[in-house]
N, C-alpha and C positions, 0 to 999 in steps of 0.2 A: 678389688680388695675390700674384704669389708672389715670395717672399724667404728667404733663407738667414739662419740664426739658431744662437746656440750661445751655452752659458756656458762663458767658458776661464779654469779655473782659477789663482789667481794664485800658487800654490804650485808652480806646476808638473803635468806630466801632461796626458796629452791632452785636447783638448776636449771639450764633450759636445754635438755637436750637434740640436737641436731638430727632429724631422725631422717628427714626429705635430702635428696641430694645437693637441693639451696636452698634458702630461705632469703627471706627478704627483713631487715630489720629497719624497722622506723616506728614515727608516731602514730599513724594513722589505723585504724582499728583491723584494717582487713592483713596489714604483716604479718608475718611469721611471729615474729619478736615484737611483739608493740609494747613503744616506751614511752611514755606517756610524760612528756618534760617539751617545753616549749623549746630547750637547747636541741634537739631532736627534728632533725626533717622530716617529713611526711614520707618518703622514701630515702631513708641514710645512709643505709649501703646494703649488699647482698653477700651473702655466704657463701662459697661451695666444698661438697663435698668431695674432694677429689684425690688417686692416689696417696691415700694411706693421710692427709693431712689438709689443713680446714684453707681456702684461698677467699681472701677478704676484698672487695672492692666498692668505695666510695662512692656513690652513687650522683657525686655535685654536690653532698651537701653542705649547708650554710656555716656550722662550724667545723666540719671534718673527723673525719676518724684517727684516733690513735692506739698506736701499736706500743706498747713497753717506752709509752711517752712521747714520741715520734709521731706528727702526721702524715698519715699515709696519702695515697688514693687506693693503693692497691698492697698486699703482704700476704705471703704466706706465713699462715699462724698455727706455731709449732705447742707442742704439750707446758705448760706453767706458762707463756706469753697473756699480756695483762694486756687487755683492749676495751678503748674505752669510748662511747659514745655520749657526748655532754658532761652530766655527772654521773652517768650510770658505768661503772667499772666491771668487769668480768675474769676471770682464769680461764684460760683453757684449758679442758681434758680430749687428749687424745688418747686412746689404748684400742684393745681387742676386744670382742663385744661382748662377753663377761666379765669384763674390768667393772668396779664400782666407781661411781663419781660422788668421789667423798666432799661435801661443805668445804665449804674455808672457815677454820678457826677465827674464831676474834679476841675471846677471852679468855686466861687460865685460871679456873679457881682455884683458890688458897683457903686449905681449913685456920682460921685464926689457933690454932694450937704449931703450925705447922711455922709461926713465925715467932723469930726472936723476943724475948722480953725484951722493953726498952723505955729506961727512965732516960726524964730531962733534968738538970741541973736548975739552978734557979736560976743563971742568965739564959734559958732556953736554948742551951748546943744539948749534943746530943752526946756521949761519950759511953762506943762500945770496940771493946778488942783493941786500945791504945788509938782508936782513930777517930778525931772530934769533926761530928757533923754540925756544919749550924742552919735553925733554922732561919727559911727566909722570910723576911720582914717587908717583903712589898704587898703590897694592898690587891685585892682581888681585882679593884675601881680602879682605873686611874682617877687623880683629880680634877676636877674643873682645870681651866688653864686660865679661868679669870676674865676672858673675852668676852664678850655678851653677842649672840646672835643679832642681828640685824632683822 
């Protein structure tokens, strides 16, 4: 059965599509997938293409592979499953092999006309449509706590 498969990163950057019937994902320069992050084994785990859907297996390595948050050693990874190796995050696309593999969203722009006016009072709440917001008042910093380093 043939089908089109990719992991698309959730951070952004193009996708990696699966085009071999495995790949091999890790750090080391010669993988399929190299991830270049020391959380990353030299051999992390392997891909397969198989039967219509992508089979994931652990390869030993030092931090593990997770599936939709879950560590695996081994999962079948089905179409929108979020798999994650270290800090590098992925989606899965599974379809037919003129399916597009669309990005993952991160942002929605707003034209600033496209948002409400909104004045503050002078103790800084906010009052719109009978419902009072107030602004918060904690500090970006926390403070010192007074202690002195050693």
């Amino acid at each position: 059965m043939n089908f089109r498969a990719a992991l698309i990163p959730l951070h952004g950057g193009p996708p990696f599509e699966v085009v071999k019937d495995m790949i091999i994902v890790g750090r080391k320069a010669d993988c399929d997938l190299c991830l270049d992050h020391k959380g990353v084994s030299k051999q992390h785990c392997v891909v397969v293409k198989t039967d219509g859907l992508l089979v994931l297996r652990d390869l030993g390595s030092t931090n593990g592979t997770r599936v939709n948050g879950t560590r695996v050693r081994r999962a079948a990874l089905l179409p929108n499953d979020k798999v994650s190796f270290a800090n590098y995050h992925f989606k899965i696309h599974l379809g037919p092999p003129d399916a597009p593999i669309v990005p993952v969203e991160h942002t929605l722009a707003l034209d600033v006309g496209d948002l409400p006016p909104m004045t503050l009072d002078s103790d800084h709440s906010e009052k719109k449509k009978g419902v009072e917001v107030l602004r918060n008042e904690l500090p970006d910093l926390y403070p010192e706590d007074g202690k002195k380093k050693a």
